[in-house]
C-alpha positions in Angstrom: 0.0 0.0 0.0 1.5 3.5 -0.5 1.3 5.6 2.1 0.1 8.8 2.0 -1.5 11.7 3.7 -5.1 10.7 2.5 -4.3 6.9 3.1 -2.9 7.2 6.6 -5.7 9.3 7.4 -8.2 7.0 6.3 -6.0 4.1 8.3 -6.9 6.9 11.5 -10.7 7.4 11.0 -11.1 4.1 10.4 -9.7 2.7 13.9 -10.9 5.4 15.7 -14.5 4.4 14.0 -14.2 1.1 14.7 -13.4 1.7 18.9 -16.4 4.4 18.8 -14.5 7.6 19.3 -15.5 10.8 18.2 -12.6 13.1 16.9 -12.9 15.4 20.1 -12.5 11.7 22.5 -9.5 10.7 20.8 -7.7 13.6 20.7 -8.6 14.4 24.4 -7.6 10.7 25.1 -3.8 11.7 23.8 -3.1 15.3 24.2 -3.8 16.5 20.6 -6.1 19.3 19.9 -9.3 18.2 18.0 -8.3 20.2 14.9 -5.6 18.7 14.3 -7.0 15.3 14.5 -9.4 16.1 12.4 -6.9 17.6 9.8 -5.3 14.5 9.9 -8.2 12.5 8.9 -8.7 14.6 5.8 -4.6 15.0 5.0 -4.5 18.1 5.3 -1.5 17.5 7.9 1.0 15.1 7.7 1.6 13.1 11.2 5.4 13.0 12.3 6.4 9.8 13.7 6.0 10.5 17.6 2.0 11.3 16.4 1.9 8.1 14.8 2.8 6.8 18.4 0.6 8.5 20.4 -2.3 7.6 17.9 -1.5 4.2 17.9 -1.4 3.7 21.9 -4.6 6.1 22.0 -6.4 3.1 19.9 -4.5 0.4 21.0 -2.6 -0.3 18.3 0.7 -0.6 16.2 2.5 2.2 14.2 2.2 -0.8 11.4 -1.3 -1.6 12.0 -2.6 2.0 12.5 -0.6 3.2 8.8 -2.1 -0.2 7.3 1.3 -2.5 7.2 -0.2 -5.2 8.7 
């Protein structure tokens, strides 16, 4: 799969759908503001590496499953 903003984004909504988070819980739950969450979903932002972490452990996750590796 190539990763890109839209695809990794996607890969974000989608796990934080499938745990039944809003946008505001999840980014609450780790520390991020809810805009920028929400810009991530859309790729309009590109997550840096330590984001990716704290996403992943917010949903219970890995980096690999959260970006769609696995």
């Amino acid at each position: 799969m190539l990763l890109t903003n839209e695809t990794i984004g996607k890969q974000i909504a989608h796990h934080r759908k499938k745990r039944k988070l809003t946008q505001k819980e999840l980014a609450a739950n780790i520390g991020l503001p809810y805009r920028y969450v929400s810009d991530l979903e859309t790729g309009r932002r590109v997550p840096r590496i330590h984001t990716l972490a704290r996403l992943a452990t917010g949903l219970g996750i890995s980096i690999d499953e959260l970006v769609g590796i696995r």
